[in-house]
Chimera marker file (.cmm) of the C-alpha trace (Angstrom):
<marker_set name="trace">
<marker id="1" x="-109.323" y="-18.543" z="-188.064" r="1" g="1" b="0" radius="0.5"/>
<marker id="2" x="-112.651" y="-20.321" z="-188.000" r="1" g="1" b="0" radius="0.5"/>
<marker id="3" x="-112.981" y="-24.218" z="-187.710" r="1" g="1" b="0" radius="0.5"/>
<marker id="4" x="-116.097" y="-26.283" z="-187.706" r="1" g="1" b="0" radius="0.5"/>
<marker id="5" x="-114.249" y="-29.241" z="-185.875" r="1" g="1" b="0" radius="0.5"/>
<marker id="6" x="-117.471" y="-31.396" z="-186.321" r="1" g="1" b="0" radius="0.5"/>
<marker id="7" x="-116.387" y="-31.870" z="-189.832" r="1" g="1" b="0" radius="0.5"/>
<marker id="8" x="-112.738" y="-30.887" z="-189.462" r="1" g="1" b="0" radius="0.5"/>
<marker id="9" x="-111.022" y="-31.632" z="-186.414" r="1" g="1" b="0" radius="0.5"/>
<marker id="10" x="-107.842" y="-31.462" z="-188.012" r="1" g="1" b="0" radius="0.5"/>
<marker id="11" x="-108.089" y="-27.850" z="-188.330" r="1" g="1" b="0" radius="0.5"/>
<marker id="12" x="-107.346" y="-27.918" z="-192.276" r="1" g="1" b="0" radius="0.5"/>
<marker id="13" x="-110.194" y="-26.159" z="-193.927" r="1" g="1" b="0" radius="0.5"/>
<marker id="14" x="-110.161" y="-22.196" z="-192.255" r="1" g="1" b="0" radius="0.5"/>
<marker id="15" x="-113.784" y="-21.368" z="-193.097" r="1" g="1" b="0" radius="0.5"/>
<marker id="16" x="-112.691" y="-17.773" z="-192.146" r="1" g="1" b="0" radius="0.5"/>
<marker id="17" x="-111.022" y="-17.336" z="-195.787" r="1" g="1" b="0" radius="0.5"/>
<marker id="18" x="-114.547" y="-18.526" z="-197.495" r="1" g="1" b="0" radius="0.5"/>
<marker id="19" x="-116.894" y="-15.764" z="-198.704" r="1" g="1" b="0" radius="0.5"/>
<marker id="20" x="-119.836" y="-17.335" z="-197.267" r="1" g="1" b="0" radius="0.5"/>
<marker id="21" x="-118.340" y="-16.418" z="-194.004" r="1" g="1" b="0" radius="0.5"/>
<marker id="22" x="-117.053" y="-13.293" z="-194.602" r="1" g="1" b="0" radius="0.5"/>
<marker id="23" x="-120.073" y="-11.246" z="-193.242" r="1" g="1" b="0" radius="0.5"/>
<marker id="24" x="-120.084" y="-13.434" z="-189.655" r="1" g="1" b="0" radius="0.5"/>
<marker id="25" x="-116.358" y="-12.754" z="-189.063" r="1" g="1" b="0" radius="0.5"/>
<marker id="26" x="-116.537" y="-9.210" z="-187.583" r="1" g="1" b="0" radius="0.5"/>
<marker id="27" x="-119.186" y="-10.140" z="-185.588" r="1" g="1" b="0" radius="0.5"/>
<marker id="28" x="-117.467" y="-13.108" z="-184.288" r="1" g="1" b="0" radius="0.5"/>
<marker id="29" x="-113.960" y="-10.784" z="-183.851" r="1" g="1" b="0" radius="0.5"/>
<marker id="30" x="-116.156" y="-8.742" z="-181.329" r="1" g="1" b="0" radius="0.5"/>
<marker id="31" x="-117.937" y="-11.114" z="-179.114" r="1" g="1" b="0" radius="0.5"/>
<marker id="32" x="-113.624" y="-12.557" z="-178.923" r="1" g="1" b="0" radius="0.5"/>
<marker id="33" x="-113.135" y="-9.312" z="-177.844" r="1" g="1" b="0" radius="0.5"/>
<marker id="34" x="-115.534" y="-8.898" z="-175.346" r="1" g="1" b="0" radius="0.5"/>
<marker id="35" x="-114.934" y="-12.086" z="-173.795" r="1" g="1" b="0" radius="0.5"/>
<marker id="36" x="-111.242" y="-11.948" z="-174.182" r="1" g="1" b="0" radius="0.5"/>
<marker id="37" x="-109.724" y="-8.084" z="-174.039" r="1" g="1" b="0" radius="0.5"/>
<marker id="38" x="-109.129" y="-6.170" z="-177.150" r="1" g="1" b="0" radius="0.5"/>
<marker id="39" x="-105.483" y="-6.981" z="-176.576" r="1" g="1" b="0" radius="0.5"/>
<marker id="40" x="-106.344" y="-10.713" z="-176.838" r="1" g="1" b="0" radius="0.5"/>
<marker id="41" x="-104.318" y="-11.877" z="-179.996" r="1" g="1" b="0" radius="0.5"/>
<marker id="42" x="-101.106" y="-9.416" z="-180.105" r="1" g="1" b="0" radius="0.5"/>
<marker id="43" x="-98.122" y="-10.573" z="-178.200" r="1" g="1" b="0" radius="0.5"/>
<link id1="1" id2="2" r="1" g="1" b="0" radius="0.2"/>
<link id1="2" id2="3" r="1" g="1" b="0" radius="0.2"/>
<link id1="3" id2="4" r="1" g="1" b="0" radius="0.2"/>
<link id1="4" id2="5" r="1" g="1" b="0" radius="0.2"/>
<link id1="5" id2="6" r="1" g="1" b="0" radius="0.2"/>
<link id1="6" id2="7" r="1" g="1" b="0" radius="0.2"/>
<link id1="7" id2="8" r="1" g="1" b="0" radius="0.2"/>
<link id1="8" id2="9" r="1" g="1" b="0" radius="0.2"/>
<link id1="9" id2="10" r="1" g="1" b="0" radius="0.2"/>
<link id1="10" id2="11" r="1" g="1" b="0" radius="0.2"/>
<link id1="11" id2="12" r="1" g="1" b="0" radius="0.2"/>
<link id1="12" id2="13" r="1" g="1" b="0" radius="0.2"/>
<link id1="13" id2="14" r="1" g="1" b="0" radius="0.2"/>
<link id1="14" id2="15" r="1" g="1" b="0" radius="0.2"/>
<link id1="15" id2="16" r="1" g="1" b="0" radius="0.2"/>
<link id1="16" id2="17" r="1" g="1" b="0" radius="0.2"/>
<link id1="17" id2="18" r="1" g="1" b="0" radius="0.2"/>
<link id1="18" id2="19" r="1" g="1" b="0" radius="0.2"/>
<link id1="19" id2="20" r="1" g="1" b="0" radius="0.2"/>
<link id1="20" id2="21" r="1" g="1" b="0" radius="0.2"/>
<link id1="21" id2="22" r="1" g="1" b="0" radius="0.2"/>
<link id1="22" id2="23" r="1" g="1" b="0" radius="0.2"/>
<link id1="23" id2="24" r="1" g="1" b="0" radius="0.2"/>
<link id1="24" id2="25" r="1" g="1" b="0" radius="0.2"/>
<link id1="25" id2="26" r="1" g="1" b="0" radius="0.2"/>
<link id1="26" id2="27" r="1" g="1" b="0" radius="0.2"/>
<link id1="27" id2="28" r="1" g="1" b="0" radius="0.2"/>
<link id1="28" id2="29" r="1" g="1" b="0" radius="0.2"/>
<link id1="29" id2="30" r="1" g="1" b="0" radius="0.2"/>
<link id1="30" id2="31" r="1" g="1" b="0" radius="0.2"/>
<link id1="31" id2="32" r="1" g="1" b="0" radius="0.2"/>
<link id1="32" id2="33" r="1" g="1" b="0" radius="0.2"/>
<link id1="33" id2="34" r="1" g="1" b="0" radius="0.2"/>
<link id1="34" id2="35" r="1" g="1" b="0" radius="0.2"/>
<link id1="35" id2="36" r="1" g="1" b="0" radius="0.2"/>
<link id1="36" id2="37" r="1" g="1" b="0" radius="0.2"/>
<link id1="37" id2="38" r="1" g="1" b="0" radius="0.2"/>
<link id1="38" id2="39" r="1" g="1" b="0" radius="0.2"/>
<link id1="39" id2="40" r="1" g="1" b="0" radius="0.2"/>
<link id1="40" id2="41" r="1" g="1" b="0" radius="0.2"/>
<link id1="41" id2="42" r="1" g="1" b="0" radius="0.2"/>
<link id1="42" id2="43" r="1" g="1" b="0" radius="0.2"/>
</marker_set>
């Protein structure tokens, strides 16, 4: 999920489903990675 909470910071609008944003999300999935663990979002 992707917020911009400047706008939204209700969290209703996931700019992570909107094709301008599609080509930023695997870059943005690896720098959460990096920071967090691969392992990061499974339980």
């Amino acid at each position: 999920m992707l917020f911009d909470h400047s706008v939204d910071p209700l969290e209703l609008d996931n700019l992570a489903e909107k094709e301008a944003y599609k080509s930023i999300m695997p870059k943005l999935a690896r720098e959460l990675r990096q920071k967090w663990g691969a392992n990061f979002l499974k339980e």
